[in-house]
N, CA and C of each residue as an Amber inpcrd file, in Angstrom:
protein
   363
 -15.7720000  -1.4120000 -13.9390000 -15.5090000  -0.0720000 -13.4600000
 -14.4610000  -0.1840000 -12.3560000 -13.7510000   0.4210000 -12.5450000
 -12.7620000   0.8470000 -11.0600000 -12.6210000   2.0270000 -10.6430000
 -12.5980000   2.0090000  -9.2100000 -12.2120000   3.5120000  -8.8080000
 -10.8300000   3.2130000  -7.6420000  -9.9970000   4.4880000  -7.4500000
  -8.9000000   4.6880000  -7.0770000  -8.9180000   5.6340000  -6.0930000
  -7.7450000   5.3920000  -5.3850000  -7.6840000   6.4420000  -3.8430000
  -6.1030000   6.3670000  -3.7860000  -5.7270000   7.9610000  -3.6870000
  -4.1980000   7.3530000  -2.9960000  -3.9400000   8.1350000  -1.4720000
  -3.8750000   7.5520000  -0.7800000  -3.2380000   7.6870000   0.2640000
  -1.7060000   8.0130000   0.7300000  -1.1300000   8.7280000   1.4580000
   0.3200000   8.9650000   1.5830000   0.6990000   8.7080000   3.4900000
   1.4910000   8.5430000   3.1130000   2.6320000   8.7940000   4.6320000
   3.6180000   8.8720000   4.5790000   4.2910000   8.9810000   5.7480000
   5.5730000   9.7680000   6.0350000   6.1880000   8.3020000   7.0670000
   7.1370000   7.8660000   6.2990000   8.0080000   6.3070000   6.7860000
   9.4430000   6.7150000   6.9410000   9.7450000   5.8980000   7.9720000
  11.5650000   5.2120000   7.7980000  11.4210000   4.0210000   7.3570000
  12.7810000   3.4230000   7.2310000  13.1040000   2.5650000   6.6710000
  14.9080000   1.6640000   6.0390000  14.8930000   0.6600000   6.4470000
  16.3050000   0.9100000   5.6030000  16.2450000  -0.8980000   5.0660000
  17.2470000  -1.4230000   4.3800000  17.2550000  -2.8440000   3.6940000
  17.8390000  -3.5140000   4.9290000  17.7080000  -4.3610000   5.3190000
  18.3510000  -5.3550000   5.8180000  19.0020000  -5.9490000   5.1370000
  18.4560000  -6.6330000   4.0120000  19.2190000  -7.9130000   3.2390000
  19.4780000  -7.4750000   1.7300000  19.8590000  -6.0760000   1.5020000
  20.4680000  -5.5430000   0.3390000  22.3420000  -6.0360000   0.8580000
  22.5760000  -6.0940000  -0.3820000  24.7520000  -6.0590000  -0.2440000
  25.3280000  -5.1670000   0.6110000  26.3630000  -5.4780000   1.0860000
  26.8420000  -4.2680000   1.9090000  27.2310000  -2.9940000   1.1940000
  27.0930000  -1.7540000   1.8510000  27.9060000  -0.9680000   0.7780000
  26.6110000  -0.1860000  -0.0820000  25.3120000  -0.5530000   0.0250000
  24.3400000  -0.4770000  -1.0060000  23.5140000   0.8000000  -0.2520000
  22.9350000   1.8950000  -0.7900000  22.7820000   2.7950000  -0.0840000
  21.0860000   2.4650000   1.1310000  20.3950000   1.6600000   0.1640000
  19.2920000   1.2960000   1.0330000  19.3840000   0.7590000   2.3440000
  20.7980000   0.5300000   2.7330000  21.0540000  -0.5010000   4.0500000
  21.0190000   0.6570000   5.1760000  21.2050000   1.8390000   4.6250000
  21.0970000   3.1040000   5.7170000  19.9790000   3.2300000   5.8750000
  19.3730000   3.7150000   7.0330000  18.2240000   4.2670000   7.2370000
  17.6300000   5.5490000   6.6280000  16.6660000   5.5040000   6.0680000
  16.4260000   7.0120000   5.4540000  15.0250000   6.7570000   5.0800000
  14.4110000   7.8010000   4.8680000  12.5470000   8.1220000   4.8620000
  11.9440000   7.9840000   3.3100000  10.9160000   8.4180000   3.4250000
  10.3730000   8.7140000   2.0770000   8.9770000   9.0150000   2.6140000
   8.1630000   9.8780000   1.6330000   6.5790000   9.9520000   1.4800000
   6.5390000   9.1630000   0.7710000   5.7410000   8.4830000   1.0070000
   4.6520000   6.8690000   0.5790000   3.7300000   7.1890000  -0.2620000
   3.4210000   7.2320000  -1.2760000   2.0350000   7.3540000  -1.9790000
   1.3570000   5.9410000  -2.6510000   0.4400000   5.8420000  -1.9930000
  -0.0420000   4.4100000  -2.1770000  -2.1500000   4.6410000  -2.3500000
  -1.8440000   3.8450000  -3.9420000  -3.3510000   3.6990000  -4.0600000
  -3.5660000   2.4390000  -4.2630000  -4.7940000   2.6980000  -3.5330000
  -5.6490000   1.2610000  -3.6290000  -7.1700000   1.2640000  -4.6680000
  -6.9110000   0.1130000  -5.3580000  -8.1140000   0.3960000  -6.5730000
  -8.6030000  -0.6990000  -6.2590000 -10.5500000  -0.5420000  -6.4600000
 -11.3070000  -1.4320000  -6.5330000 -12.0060000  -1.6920000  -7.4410000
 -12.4800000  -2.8080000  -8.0080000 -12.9220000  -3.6160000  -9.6890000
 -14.1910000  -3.9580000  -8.7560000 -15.3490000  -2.8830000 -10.0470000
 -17.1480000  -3.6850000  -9.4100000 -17.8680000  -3.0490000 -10.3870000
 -18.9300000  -3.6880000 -10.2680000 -19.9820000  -3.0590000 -10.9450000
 -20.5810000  -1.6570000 -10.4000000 -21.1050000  -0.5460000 -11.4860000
 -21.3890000   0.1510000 -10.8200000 -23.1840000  -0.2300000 -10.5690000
 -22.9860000   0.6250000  -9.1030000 -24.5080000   0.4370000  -8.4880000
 -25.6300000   1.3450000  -9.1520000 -27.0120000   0.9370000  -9.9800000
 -27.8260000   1.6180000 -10.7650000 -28.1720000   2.7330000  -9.7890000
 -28.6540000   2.7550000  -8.4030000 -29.4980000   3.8710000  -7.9780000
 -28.2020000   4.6210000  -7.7050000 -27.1170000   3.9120000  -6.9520000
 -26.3940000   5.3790000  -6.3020000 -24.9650000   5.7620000  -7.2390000
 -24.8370000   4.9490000  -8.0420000 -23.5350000   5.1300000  -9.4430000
 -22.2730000   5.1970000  -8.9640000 -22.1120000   4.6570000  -8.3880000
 -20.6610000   4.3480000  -7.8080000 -20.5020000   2.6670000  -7.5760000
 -18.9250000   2.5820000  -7.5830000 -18.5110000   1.1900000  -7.3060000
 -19.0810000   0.9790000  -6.1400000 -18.7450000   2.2680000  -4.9400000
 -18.0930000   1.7470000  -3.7260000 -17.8360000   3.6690000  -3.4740000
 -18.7010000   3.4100000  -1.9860000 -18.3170000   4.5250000  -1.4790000
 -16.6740000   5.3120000  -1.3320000 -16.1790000   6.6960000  -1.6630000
 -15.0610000   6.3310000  -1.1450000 -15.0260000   7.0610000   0.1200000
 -15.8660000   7.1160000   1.2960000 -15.8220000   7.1830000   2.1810000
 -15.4100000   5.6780000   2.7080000 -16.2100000   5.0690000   2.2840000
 -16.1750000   3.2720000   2.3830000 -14.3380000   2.5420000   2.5290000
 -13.9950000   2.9170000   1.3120000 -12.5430000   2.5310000   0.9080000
 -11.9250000   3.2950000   1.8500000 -12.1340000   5.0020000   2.2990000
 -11.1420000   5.6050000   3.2850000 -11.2650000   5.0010000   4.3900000
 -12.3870000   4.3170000   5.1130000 -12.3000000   3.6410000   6.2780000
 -11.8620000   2.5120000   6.3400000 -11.4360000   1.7200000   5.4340000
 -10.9870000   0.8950000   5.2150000  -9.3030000   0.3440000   5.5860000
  -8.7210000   1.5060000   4.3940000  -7.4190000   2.1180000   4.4960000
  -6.9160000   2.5840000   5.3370000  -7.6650000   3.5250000   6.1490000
  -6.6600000   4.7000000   6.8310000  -6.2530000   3.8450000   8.2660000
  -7.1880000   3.3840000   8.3040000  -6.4480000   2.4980000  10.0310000
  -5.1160000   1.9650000   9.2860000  -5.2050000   1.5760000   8.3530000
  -3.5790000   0.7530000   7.7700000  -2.6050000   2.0730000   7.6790000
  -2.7360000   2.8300000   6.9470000  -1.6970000   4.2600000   6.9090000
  -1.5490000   4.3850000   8.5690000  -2.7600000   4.6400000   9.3840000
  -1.9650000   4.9840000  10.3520000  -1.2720000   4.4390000  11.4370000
  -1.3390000   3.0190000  11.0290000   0.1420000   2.5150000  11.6140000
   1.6220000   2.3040000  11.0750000   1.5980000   2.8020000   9.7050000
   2.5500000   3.0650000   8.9160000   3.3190000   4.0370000   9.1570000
   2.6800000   5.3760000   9.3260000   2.7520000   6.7210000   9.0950000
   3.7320000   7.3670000  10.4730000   4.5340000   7.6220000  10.3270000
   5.9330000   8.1550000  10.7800000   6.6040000   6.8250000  11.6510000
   6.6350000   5.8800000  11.2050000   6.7440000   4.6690000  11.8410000
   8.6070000   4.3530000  11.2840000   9.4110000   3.6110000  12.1390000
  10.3470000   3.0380000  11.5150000   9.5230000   1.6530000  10.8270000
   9.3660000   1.3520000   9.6410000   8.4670000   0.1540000   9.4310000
   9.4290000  -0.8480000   9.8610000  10.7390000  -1.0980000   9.1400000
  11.4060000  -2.1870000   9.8680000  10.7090000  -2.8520000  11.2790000
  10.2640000  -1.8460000  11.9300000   9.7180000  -2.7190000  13.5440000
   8.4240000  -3.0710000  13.5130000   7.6480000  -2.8460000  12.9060000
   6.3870000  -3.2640000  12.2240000   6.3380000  -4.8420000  12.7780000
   5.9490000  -5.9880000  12.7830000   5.6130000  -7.2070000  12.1560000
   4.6700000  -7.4960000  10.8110000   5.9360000  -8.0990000   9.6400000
   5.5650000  -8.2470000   8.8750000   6.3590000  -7.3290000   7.9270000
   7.0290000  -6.2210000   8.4320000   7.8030000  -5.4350000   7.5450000
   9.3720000  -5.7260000   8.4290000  10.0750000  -6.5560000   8.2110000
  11.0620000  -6.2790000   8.9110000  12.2030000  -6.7590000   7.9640000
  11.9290000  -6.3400000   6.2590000  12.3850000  -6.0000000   5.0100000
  11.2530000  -5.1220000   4.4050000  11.2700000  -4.1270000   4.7830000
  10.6510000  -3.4800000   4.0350000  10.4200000  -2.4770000   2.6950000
  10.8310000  -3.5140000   1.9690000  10.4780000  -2.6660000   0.2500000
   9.3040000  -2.5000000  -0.4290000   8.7060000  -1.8560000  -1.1690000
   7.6380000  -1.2490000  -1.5130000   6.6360000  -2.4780000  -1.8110000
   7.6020000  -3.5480000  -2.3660000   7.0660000  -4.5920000  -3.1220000
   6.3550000  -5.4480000  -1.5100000   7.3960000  -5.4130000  -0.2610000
   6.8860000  -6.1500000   1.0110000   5.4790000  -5.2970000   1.3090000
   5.3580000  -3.8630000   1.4090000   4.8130000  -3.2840000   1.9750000
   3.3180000  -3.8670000   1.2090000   3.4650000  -3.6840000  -0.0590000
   2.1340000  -3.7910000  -0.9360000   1.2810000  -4.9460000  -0.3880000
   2.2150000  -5.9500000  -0.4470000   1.5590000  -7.3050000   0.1880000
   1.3740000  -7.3880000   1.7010000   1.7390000  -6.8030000   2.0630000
   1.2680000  -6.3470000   4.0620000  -0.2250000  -5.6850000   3.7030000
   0.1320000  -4.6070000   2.7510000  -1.5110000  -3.6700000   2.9940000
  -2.4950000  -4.6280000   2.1830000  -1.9850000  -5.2140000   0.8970000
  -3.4290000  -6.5440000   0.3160000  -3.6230000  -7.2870000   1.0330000
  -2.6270000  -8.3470000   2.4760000  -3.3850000  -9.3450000   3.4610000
  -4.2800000  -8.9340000   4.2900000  -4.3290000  -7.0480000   4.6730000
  -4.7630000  -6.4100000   5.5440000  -6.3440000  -6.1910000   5.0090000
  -5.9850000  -5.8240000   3.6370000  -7.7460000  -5.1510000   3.2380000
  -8.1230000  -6.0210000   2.1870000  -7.8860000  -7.1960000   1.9700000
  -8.6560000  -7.8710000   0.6500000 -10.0700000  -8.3750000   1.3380000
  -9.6020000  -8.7540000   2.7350000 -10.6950000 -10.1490000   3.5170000
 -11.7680000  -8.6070000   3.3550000 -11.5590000  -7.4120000   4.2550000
 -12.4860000  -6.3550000   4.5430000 -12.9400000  -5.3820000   3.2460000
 -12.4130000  -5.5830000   1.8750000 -12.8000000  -5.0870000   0.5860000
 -13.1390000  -5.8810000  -0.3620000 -14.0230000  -6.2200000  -0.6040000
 -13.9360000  -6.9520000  -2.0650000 -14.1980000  -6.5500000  -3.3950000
 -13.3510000  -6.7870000  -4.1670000 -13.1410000  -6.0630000  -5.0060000
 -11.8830000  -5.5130000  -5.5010000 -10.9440000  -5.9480000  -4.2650000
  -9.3200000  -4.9520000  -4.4050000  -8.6830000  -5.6780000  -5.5510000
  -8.4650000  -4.6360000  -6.3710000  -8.0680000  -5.1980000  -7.6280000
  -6.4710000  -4.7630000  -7.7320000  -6.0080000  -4.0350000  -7.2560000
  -4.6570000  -3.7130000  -7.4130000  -4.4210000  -2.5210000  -5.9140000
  -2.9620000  -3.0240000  -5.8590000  -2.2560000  -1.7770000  -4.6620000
  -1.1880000  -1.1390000  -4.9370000  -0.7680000   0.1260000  -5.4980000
   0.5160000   0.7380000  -6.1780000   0.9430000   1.7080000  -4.7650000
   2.4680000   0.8830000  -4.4360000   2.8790000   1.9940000  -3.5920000
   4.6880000   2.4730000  -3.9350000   4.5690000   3.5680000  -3.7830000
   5.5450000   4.7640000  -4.7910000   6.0680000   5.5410000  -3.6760000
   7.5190000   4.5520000  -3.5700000   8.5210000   5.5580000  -2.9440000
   8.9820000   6.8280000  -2.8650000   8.5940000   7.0950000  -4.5480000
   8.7320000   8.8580000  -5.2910000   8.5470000   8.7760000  -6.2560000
   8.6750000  10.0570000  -6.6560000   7.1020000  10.1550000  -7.3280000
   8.0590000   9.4920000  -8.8130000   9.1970000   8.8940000  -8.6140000
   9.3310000   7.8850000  -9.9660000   9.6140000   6.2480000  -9.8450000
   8.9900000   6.3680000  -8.8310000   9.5360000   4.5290000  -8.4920000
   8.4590000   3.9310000  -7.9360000   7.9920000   2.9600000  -8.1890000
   6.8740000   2.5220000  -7.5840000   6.6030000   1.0630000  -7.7350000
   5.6930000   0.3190000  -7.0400000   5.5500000  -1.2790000  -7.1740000
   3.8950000  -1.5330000  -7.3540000   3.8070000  -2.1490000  -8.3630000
   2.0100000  -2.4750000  -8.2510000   1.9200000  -4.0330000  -8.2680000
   1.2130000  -4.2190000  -7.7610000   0.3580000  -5.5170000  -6.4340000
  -1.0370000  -5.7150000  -6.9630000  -0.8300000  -6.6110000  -8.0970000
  -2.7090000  -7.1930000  -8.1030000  -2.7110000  -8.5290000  -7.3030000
  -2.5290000  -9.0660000  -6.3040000  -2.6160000  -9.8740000  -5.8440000
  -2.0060000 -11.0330000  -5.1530000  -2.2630000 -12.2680000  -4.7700000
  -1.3980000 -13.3320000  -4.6240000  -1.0490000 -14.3150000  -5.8280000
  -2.5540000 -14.1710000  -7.0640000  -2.5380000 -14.7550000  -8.1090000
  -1.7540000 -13.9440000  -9.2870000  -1.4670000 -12.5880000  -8.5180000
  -0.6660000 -11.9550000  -9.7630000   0.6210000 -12.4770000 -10.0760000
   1.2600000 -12.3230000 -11.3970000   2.3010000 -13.1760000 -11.9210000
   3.3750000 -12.0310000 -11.5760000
């Protein structure tokens, strides 16, 4: 069974180490939409994986140091592409979730990066 949550924020951002000339090297924003899914059995008495009160407390301390942030100044984002970000928020919540089976975070609403892991290929 899995269940899903997406979370959003409101980021800057720009490439550092894109080509010159490349439009990502400017600074410019985006809403973030980022879910985090967890893989478990469901529980017989209460039928759920996993509270998602559980998973929102989990998460939201991470959004809200994200959330209107230049991430560049972050530690740990100081390339920050969707693909960096994913793996910032899985080192953050795997130890405190178990179960995190994947992290999809979506620059707009047509671009996006999904993150099952360190063992993912």
């Amino acid at each position: 069974m899995r269940i899903e949550q997406d979370l959003r924020f409101e980021a800057a951002h720009f490439l550092p180490r894109v080509p010159a000339g490349h439009r990502c090297a400017r600074m410019h924003g985006h809403t973030y939409v980022v879910t985090v899914a967890v893989d478990g059995p469901l529980h017989p008495e209460l039928g759920w994986v996993l509270d998602y009160a559980d998973l929102d407390a989990a998460v939201a301390p991470l959004i809200a140091q994200l959330d209107h942030r230049l991430l560049n100044e972050l530690p740990g984002l100081d390339n920050p592409t969707s693909e960096v970000i994913a793996m910032w928020l899985w080192d953050r919540l795997a130890p405190a979730l178990p179960g995190l089976a994947e992290i999809r975070v979506a620059e707009t609403f047509d671009t996006r990066c999904v993150y099952k892991g360190p063992s993912s290929p």
